[in-house]
VOPAGU-2260 file (C-alpha; in pm, 1 decimal, decimal comma):
REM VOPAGU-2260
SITE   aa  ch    i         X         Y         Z
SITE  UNK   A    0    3466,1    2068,1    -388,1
SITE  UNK   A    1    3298,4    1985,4    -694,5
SITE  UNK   A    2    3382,4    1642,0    -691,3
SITE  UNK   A    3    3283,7    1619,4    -336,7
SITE  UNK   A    4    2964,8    1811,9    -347,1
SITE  UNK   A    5    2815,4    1547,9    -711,2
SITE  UNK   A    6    2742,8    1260,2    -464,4
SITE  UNK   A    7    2593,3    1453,6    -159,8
SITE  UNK   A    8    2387,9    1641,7    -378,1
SITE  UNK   A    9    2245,5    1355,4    -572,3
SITE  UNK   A   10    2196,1    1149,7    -256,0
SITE  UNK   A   11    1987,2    1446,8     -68,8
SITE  UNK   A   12    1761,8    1518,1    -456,3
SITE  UNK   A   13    1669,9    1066,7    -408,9
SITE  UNK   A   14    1588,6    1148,4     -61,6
SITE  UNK   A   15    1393,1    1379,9    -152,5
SITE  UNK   A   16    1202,9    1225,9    -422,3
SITE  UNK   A   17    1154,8     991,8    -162,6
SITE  UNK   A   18    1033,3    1174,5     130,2
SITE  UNK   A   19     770,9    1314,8     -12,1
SITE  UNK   A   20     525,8    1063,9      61,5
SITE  UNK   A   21     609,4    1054,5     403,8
SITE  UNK   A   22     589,0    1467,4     453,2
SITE  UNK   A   23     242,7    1441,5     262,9
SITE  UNK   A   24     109,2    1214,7     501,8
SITE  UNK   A   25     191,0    1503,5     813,0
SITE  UNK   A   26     -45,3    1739,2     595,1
SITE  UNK   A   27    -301,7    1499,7     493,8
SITE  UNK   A   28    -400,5    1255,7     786,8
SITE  UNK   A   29    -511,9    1544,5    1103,9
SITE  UNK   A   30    -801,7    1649,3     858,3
SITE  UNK   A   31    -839,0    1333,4     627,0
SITE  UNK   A   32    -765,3    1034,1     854,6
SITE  UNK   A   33   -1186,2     918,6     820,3
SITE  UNK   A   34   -1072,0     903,3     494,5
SITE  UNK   A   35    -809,6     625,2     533,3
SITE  UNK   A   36    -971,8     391,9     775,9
SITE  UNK   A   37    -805,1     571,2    1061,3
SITE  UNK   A   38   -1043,7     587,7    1390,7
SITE  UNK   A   39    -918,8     879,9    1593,4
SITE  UNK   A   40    -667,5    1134,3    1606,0
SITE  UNK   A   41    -438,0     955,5    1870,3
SITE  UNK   A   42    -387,2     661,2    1596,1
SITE  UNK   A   43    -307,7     956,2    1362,3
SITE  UNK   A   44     -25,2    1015,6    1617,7
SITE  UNK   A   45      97,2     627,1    1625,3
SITE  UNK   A   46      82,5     624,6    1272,5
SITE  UNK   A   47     289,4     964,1    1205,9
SITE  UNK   A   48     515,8     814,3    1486,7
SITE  UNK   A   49     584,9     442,7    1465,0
SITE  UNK   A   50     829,6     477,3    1152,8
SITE  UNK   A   51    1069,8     620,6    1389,0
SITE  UNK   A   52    1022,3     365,9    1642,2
SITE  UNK   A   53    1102,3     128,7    1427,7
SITE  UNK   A   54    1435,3     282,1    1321,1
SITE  UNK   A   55    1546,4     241,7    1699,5
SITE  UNK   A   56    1677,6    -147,2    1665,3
SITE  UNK   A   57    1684,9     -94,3    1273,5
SITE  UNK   A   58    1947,3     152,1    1280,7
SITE  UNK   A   59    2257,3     -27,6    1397,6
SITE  UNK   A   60    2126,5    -356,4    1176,7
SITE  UNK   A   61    2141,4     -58,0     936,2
SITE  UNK   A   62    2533,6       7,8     995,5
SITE  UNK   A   63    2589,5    -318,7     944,2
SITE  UNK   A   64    2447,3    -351,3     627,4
SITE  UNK   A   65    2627,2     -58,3     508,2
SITE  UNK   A   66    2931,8    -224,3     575,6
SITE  UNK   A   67    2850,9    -570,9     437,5
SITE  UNK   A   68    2628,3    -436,0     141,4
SITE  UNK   A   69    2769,8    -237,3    -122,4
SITE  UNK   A   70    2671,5     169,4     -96,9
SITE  UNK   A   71    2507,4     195,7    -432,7
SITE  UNK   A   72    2314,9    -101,3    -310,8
SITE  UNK   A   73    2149,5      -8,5      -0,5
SITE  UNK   A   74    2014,0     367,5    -123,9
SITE  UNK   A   75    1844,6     162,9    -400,4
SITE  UNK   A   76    1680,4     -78,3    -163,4
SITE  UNK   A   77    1527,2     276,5      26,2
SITE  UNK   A   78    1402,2     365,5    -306,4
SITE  UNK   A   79    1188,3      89,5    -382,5
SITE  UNK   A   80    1072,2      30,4     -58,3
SITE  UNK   A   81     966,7     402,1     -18,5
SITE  UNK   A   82     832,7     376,0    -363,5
SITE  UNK   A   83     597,6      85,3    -271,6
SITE  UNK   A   84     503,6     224,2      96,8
SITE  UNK   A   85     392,7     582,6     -72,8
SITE  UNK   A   86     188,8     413,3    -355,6
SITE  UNK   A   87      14,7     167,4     -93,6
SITE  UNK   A   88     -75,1     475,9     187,5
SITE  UNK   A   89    -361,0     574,9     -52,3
SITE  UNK   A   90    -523,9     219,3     -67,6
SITE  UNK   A   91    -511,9     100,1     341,6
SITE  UNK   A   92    -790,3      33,5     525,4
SITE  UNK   A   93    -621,8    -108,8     814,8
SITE  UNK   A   94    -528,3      22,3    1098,2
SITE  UNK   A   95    -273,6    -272,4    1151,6
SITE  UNK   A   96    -168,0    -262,6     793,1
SITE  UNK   A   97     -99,1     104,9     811,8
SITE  UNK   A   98     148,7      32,9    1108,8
SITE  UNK   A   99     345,0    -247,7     876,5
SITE  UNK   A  100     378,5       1,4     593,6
SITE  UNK   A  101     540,0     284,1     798,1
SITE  UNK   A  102     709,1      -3,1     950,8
SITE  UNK   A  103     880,5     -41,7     588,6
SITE  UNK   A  104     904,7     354,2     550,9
SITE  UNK   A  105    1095,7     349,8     851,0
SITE  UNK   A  106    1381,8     111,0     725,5
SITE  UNK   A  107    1406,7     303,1     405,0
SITE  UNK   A  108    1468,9     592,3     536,5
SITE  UNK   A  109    1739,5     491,8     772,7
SITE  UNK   A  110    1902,4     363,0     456,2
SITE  UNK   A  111    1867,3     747,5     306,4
SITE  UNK   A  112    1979,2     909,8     658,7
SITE  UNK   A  113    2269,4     696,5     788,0
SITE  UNK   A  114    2378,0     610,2     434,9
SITE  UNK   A  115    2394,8    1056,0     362,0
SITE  UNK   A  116    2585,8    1109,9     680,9
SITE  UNK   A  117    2848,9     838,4     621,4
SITE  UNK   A  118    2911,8     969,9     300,9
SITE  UNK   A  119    2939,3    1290,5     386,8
SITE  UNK   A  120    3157,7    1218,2     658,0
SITE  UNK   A  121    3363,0    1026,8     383,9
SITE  UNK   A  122    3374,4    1347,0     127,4
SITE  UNK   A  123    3431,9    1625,7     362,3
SITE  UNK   A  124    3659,7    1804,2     548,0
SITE  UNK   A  125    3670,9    2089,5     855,1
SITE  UNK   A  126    3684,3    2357,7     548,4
SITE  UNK   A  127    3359,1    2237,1     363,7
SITE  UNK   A  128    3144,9    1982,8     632,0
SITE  UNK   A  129    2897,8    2225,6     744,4
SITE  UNK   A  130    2856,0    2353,4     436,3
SITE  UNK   A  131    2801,2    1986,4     248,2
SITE  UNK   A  132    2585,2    1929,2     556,3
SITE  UNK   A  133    2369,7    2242,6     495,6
SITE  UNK   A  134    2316,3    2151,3      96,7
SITE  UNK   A  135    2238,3    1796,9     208,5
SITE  UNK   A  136    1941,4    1891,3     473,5
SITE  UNK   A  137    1848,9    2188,0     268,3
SITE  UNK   A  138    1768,3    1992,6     -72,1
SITE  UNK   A  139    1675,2    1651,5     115,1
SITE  UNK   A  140    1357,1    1821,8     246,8
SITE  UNK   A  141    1268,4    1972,2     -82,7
SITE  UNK   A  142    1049,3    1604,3     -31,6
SITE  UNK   A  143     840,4    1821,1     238,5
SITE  UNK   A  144     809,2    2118,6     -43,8
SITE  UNK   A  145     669,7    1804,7    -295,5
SITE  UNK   A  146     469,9    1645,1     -76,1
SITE  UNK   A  147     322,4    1898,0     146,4
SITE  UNK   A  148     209,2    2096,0    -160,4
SITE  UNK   A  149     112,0    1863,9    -356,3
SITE  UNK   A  150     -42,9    1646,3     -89,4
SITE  UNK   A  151    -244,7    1932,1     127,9
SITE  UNK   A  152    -433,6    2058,8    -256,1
SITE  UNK   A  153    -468,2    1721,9    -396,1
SITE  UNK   A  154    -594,5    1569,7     -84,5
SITE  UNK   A  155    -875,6    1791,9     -60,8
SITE  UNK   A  156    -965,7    1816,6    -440,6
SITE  UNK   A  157    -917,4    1449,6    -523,1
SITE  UNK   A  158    -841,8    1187,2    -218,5
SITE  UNK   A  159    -520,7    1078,1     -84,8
SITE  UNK   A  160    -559,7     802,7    -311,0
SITE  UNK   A  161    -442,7     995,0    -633,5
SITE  UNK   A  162    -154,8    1195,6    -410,9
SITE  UNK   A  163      20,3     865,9    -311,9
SITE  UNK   A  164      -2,9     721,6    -637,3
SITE  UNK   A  165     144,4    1005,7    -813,4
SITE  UNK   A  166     429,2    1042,7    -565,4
SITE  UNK   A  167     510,2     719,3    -477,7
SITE  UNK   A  168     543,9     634,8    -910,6
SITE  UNK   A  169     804,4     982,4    -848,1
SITE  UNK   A  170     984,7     773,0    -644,4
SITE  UNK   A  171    1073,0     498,7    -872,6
SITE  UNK   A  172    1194,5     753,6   -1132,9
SITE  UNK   A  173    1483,5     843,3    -905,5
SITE  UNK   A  174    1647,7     511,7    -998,3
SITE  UNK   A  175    1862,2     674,0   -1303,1
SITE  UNK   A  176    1985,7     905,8   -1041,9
SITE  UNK   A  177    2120,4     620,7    -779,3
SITE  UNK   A  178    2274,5     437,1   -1064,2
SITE  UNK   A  179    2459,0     727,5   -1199,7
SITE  UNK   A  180    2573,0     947,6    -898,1
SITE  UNK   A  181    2549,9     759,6    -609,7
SITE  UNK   A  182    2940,8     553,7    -570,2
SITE  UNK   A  183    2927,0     155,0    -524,8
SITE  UNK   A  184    3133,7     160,8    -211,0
SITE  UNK   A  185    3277,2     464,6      10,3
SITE  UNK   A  186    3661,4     499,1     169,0
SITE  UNK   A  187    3584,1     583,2     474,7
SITE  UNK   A  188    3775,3     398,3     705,8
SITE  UNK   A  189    3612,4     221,0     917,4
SITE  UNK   A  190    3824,3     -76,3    1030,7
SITE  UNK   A  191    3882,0      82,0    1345,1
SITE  UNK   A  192    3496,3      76,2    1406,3
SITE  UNK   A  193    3524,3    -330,0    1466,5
SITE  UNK   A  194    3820,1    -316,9    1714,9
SITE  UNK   A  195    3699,5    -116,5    2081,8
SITE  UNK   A  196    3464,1    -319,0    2276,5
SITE  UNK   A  197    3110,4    -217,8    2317,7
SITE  UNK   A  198    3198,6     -49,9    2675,5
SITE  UNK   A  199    3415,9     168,3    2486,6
SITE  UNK   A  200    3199,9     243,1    2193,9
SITE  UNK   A  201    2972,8     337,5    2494,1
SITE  UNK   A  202    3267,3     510,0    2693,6
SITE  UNK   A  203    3266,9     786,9    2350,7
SITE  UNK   A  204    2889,9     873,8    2291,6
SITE  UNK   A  205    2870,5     887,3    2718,5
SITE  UNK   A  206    3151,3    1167,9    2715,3
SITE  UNK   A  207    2998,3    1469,2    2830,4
SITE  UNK   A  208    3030,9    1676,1    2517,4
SITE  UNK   A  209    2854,3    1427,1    2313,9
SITE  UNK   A  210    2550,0    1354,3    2555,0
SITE  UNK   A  211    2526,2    1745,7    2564,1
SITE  UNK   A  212    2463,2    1729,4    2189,5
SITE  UNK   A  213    2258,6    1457,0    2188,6
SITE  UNK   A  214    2039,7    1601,4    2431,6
SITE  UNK   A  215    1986,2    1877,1    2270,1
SITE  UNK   A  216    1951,2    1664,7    1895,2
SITE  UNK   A  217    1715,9    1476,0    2048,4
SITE  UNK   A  218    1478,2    1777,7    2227,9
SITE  UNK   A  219    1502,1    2004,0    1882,0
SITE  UNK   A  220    1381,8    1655,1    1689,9
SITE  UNK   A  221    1089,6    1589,4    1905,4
SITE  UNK   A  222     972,1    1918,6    1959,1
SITE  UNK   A  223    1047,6    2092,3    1654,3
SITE  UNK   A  224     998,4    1826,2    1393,3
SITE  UNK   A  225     794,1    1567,0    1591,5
SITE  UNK   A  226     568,0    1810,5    1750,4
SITE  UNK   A  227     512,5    2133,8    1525,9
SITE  UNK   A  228     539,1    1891,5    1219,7
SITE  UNK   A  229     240,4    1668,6    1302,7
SITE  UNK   A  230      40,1    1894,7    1483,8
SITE  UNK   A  231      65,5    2210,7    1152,9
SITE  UNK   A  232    -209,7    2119,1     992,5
SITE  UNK   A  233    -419,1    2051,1    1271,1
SITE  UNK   A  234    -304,0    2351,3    1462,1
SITE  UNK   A  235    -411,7    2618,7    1129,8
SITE  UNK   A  236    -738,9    2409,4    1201,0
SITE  UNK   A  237    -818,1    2482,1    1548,5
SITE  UNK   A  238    -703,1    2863,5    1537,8
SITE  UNK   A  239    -864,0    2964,5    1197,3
SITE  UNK   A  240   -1120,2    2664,7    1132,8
SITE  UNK   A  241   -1132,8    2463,2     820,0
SITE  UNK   A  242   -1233,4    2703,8     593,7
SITE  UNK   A  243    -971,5    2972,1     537,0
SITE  UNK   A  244   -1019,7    3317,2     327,4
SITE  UNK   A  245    -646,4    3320,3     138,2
SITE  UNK   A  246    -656,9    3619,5    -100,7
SITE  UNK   A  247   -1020,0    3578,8    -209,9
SITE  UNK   A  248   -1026,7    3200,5    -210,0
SITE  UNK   A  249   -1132,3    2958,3      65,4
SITE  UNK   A  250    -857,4    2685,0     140,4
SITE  UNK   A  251    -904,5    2415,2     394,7
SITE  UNK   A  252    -648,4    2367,4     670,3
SITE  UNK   A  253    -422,6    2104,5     501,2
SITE  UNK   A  254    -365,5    2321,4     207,7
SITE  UNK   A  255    -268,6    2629,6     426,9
SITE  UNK   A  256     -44,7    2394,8     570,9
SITE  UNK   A  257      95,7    2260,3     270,4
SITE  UNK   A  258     142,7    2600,2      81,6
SITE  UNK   A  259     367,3    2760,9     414,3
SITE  UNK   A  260     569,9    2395,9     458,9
SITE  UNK   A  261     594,4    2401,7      98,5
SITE  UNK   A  262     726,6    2729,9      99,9
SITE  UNK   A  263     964,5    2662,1     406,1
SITE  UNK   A  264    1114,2    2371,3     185,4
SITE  UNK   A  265    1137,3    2570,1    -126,9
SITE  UNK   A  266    1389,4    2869,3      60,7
SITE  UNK   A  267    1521,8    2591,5     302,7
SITE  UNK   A  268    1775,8    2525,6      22,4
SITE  UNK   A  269    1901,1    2888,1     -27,0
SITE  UNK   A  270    1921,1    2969,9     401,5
SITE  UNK   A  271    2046,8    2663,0     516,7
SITE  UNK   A  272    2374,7    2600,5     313,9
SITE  UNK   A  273    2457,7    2944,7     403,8
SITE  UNK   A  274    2417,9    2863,5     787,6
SITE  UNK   A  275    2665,0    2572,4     686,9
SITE  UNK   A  276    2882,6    2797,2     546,9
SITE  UNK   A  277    2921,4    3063,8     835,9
SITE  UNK   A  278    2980,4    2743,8    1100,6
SITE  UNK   A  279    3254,8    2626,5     832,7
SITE  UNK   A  280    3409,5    3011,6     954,5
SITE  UNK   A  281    3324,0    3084,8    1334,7
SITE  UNK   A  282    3471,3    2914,3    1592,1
SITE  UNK   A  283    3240,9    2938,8    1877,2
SITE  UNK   A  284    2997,3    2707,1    1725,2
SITE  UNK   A  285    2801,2    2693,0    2061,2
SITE  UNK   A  286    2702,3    3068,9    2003,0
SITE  UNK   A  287    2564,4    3074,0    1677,9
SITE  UNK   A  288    2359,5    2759,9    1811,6
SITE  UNK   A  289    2195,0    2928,8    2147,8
SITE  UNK   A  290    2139,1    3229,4    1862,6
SITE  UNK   A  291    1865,4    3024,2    1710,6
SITE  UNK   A  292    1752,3    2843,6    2011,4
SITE  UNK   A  293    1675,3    3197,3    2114,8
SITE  UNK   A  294    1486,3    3283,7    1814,2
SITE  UNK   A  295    1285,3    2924,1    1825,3
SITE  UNK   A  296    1188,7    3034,0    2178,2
SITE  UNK   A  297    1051,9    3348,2    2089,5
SITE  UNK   A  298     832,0    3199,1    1782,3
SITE  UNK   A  299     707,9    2901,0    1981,8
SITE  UNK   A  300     545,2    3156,6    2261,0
SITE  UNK   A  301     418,5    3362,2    2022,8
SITE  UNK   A  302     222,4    3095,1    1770,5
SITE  UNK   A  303     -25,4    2993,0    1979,9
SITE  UNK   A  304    -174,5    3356,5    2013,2
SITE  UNK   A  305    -439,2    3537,0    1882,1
SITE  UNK   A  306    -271,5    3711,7    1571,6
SITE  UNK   A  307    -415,8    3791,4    1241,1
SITE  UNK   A  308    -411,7    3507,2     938,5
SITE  UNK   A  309    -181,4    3762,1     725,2
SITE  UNK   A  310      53,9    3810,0    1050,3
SITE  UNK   A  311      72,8    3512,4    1162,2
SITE  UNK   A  312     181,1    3278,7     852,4
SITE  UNK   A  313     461,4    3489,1     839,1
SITE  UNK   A  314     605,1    3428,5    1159,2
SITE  UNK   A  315     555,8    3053,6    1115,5
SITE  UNK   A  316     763,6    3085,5     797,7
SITE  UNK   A  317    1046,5    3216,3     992,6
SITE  UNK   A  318     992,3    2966,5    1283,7
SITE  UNK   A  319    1003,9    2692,7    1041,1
SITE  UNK   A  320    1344,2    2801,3     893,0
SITE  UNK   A  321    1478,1    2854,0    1198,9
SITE  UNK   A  322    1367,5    2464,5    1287,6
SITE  UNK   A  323    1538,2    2414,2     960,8
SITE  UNK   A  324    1847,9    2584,5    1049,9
SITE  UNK   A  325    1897,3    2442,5    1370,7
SITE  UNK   A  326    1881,2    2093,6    1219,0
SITE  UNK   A  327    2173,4    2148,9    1084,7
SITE  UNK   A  328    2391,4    2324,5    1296,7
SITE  UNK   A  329    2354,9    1993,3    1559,9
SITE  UNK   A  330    2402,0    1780,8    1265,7
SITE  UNK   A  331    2714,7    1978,4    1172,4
SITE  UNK   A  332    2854,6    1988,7    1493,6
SITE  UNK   A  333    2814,7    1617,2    1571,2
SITE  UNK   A  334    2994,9    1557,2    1222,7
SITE  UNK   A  335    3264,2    1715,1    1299,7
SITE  UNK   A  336    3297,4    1582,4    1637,8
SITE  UNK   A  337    3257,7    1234,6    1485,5
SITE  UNK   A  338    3500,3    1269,6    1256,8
SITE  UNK   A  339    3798,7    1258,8    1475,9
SITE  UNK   A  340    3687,6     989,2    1663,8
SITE  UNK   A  341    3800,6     665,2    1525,3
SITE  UNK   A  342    3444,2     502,9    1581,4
SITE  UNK   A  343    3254,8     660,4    1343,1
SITE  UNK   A  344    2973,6     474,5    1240,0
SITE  UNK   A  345    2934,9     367,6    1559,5
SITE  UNK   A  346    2906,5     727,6    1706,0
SITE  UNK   A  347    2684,8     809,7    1389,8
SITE  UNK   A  348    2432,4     507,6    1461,9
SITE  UNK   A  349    2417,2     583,2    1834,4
SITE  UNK   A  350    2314,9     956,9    1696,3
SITE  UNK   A  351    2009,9     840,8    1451,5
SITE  UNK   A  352    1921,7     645,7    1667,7
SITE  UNK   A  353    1861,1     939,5    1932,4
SITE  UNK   A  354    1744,8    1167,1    1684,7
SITE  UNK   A  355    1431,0     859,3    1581,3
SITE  UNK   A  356    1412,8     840,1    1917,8
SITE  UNK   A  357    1235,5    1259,7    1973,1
SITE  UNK   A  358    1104,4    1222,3    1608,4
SITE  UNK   A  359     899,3     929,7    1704,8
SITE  UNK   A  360     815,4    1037,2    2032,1
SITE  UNK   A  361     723,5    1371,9    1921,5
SITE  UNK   A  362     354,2    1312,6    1695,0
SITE  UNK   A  363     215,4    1066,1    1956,9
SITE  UNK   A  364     362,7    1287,4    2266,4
SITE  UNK   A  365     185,4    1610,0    2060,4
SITE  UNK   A  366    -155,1    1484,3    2041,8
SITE  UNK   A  367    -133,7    1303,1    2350,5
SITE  UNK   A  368     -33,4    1667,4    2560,7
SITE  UNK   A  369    -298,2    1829,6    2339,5
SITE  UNK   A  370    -611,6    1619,2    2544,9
SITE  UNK   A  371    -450,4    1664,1    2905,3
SITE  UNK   A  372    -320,9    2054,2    2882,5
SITE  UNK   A  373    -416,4    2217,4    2511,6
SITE  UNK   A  374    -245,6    2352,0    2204,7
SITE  UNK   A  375     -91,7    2677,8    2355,7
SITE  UNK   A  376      32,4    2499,1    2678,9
SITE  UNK   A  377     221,8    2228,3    2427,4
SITE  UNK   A  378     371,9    2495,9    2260,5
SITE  UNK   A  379     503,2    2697,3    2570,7
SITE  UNK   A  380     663,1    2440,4    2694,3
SITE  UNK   A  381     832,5    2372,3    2409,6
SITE  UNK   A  382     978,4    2719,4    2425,7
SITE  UNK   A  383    1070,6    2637,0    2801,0
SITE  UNK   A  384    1227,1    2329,7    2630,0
SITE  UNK   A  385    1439,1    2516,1    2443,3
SITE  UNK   A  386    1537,3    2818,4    2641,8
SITE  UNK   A  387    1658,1    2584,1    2861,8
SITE  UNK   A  388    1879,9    2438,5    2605,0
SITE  UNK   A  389    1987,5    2774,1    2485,2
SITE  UNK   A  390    2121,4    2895,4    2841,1
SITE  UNK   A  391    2310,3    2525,0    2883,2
SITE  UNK   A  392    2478,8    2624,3    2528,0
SITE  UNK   A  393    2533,4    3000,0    2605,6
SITE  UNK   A  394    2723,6    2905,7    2931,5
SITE  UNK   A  395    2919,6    2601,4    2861,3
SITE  UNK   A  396    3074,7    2410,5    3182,5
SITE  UNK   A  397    3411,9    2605,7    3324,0
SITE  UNK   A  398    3627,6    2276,2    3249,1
SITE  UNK   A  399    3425,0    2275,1    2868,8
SITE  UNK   A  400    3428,4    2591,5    2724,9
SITE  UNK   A  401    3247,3    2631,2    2385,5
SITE  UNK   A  402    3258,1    2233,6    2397,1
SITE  UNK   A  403    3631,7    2236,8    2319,0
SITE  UNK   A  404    3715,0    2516,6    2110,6
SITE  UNK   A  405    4039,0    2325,3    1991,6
SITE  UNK   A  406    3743,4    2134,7    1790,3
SITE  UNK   A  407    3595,2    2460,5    1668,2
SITE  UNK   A  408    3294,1    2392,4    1878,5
């Protein structure tokens, strides 16, 4: 275990390093995007959104590389790349310009994300996946703790100018850790990945059980991530205005929003490896998944009401660990799908690539909705969203029960 776990955790403490410049910018551009050169809040959603566009085609160039490229390699390319995109988002002026640079975020990150489930696929086994898989998306986000924080205070006392400098020089510092942690090549094998024609690499991921998860990755991405991500900040903004009372002191909307998602990240690490570790033990996976569909359900109904400041940042907390939570339980379960299927990194591409898919959509599709039908309606129908999903997972097909519970699942 130990042996297995040095590599995952190392890999999710870069990403993290690394993410942080991204996560700052969900904080800082709905209340500082005059700041940047940005004209209105729509371009706010292309911006938060086209990095995940652009992994679409990237990702499978991505799989390639990884098998071309040595390991060690390609997570050092995503560092320098994300250290030069974070330094430059405090010195663009352009809207054009700011599309090119989350262009480049958007490859480096596929390098972190693909690169962390192939390895983790290589290290793990049914005893210890979910659990490997929990430590990896709890400590990864840490980045949103870093950057969220940091990013919603300094933003408002000093300009997103100093933020992005100071976390995009962060960055670079993670090289020691890549050299010394992260292996020069993986064993998983992969061979097999070359041989079945693309109709039946597309004959797998079309199987019923796997469009049913990737369905439901892709919904929980958009609407939870996507969606309540980008719109935070913005949202604390609307409901309790710019200027915010928090114990005596007045904080502006960004910094509200950076303290809770900095707090979400900072206990993300102690929930989530747990939820790993009870999936590692039930075997009705699908149950403990409609469990926190449920409870996302609930919160999103209940957020966009009228509740006291000191009630209602509370409940978001929870919400937000339950988003966390339910991250991983769909990436567990794919995992563990994938890994008796001899295509692997196919099957793993074709799932990024879904999940970029709702996390790109979900920023532009946020503020979009937010014109035509209003904060509270947005956020209702994401609970219909996944209520629905919760009642598809609670009663599994007659011929599919519990998606194969041969599979644990």
């Amino acid at each position: 275990m130990q042996h297995n776990k040095q590599p995952v955790i190392a890999i999710a403490l870069i990403t993290a390093i690394c993410v942080a410049g991204d996560s700052m910018l969900y904080i800082v551009l709905p209340t500082h995007w005059n700041e940047v050169g940005i004209a209105s809040l729509v371009h706010v959603g292309v911006i938060l959104s086209i990095n995940r566009f652009v992994r679409l085609p990237l990702n499978p160039v991505i799989g390639l590389i990884y098998k071309v490229m040595s390991f060690r390699t390609g997570i050092l390319l995503a560092v320098i790349f994300s250290g030069i995109t974070t330094i430059s988002y405090g010195y663009i002026e352009n809207f054009s310009i700011w599309i090119l640079v989350r262009s480049l975020w958007g490859f480096s990150f596929s390098l972190f994300k693909l690169g962390a489930y192939i390895l983790i696929l290589d290290l793990s086994s049914e005893t210890n996946r979910g659990y490997l898989m929990g430590s990896y998306n709890g400590l990864y986000r840490l980045g949103g703790l870093i950057g969220m924080l940091l990013g919603g205070i300094f933003a408002d006392l000093f300009g997103v100018a100093v933020i992005s400098s100071v976390l995009g020089f962060l960055a670079f510092l993670s090289i020691p850790l890549v050299v010394k942690y992260i292996p020069k090549s993986i064993t998983i094998d992969d061979k097999a990945d070359t041989k079945p024609s693309f109709l039946t690499n597309f004959k797998t991921i079309a199987n019923k059980h796997f469009l049913k998860i990737f369905v439901t990755a892709f919904s929980l991405i958009m609407l939870l991530d996507g969606i309540l991500t980008a719109t935070l900040s913005h949202l604390i903004y609307v409901k309790y205005s710019n200027h915010i009372n928090m114990f005596g002191m007045i904080a502006g909307a960004a910094t509200v929003a950076g303290i809770i998602q900095a707090l979400r990240w900072g206990i993300a690490p102690f929930v989530v490896p747990k939820v790993g570790i009870l999936l590692d033990k039930v075997q009705h996976r699908n149950i403990v998944l409609a469990t926190f569909l449920a409870l996302a359900s609930i919160f999103l109904v209940i957020l966009p009401l009228n509740i006291p400041l000191f009630v209602w940042l509370p409940l978001l907390l929870i919400h937000l660990l339950v988003a966390s939570s339910l991250t991983t339980i769909i990436d567990a379960i794919v995992t563990d799908r994938t890994s008796k299927a001899t295509n692997k990194i196919f099957i793993m591409t074709a799932f990024t690539v879904i999940v970029d898919l709702g996390a790109a959509l979900g920023p532009i599709l946020a503020y979009t909705l937010e014109e035509k039908i209003g904060l509270t309606h947005l956020f209702w129908l994401a609970a219909l969203i996944c209520c629905l999903l919760m009642i598809s997972w609670l009663f599994p097909d007659k011929n599919n029960t519990v998606l194969n519970q041969q599979m644990k699942m």
